[in-house]
C-alpha positions as protocol buffer text, in pm:
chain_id: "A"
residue {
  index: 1
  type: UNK
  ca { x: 13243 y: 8459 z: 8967 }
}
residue {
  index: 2
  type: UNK
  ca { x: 13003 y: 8215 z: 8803 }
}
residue {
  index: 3
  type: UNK
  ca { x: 12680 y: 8280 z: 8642 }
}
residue {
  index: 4
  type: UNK
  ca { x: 12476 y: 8159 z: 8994 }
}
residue {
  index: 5
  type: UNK
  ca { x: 12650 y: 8387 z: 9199 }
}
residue {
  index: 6
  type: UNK
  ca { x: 12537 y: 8667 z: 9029 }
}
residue {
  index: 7
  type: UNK
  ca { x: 12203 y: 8890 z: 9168 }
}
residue {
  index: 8
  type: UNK
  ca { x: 12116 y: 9267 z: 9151 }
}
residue {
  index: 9
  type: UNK
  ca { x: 12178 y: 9524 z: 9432 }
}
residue {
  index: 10
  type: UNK
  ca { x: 11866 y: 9526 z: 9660 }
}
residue {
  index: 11
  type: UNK
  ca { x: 11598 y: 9762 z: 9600 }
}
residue {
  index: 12
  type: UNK
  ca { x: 11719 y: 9748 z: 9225 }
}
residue {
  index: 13
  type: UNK
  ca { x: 11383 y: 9549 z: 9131 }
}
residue {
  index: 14
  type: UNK
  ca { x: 11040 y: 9556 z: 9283 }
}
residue {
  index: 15
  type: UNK
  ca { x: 10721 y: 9302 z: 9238 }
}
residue {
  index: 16
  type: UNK
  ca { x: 10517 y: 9377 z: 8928 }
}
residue {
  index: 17
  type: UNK
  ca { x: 10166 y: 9545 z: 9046 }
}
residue {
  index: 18
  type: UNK
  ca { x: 9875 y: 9311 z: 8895 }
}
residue {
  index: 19
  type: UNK
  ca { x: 9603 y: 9559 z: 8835 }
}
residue {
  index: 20
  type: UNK
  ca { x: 9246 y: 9541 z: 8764 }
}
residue {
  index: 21
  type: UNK
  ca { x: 9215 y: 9252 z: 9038 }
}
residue {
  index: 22
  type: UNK
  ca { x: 8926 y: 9351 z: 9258 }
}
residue {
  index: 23
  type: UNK
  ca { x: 8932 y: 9648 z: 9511 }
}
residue {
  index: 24
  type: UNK
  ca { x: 9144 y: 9511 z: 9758 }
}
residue {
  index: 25
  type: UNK
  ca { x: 9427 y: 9535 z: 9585 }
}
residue {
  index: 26
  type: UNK
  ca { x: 9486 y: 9849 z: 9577 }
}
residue {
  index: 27
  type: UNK
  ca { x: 9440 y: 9895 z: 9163 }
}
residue {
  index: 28
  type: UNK
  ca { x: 9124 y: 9743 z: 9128 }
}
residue {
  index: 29
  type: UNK
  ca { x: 8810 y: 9853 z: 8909 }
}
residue {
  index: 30
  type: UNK
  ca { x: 8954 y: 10066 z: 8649 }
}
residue {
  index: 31
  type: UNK
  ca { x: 9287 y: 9967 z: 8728 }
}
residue {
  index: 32
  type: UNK
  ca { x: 9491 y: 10251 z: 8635 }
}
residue {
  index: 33
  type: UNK
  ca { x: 9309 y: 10387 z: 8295 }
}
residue {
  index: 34
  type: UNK
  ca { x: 9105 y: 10662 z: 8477 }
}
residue {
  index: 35
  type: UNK
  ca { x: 8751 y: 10735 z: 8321 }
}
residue {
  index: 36
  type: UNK
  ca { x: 8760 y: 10801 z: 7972 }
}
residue {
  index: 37
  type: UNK
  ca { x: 8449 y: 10680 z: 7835 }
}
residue {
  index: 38
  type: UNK
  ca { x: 8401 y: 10469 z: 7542 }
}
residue {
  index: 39
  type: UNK
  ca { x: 8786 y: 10423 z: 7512 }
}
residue {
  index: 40
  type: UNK
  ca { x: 8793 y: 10190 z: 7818 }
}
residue {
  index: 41
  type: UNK
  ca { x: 8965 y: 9947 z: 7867 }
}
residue {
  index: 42
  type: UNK
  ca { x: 9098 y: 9840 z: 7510 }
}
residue {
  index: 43
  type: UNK
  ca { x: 9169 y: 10219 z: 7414 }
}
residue {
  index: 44
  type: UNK
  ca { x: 9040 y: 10403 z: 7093 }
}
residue {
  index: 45
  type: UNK
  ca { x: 8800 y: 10273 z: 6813 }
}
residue {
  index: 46
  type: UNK
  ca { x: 8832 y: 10509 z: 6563 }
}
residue {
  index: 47
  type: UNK
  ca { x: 9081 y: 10245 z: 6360 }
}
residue {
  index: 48
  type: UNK
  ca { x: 8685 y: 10034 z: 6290 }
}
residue {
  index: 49
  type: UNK
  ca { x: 8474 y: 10354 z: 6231 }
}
């Protein structure tokens, strides 16, 4: 067995979701974060205040 031959069982990986691309895509707009107010989308500020 060489190092080319080698490949993971199927199903064992699935295509990485790109989110926050538009409403057609199935995770668009808030893409995942939910509605949370001033935290969105780069998370809490408190670290500045």
């Amino acid at each position: 067995m060489k190092l080319h031959e080698l490949s993971d069982n199927p199903g064992a990986t699935k295509k990485r979701m790109r989110v926050a691309r538009g409403p057609g895509s199935g995770k668009g707009k808030m893409g995942g974060r939910g509605i949370k107010g001033q935290e969105i989308p780069f998370g809490c500020f408190d670290q500045w205040l």
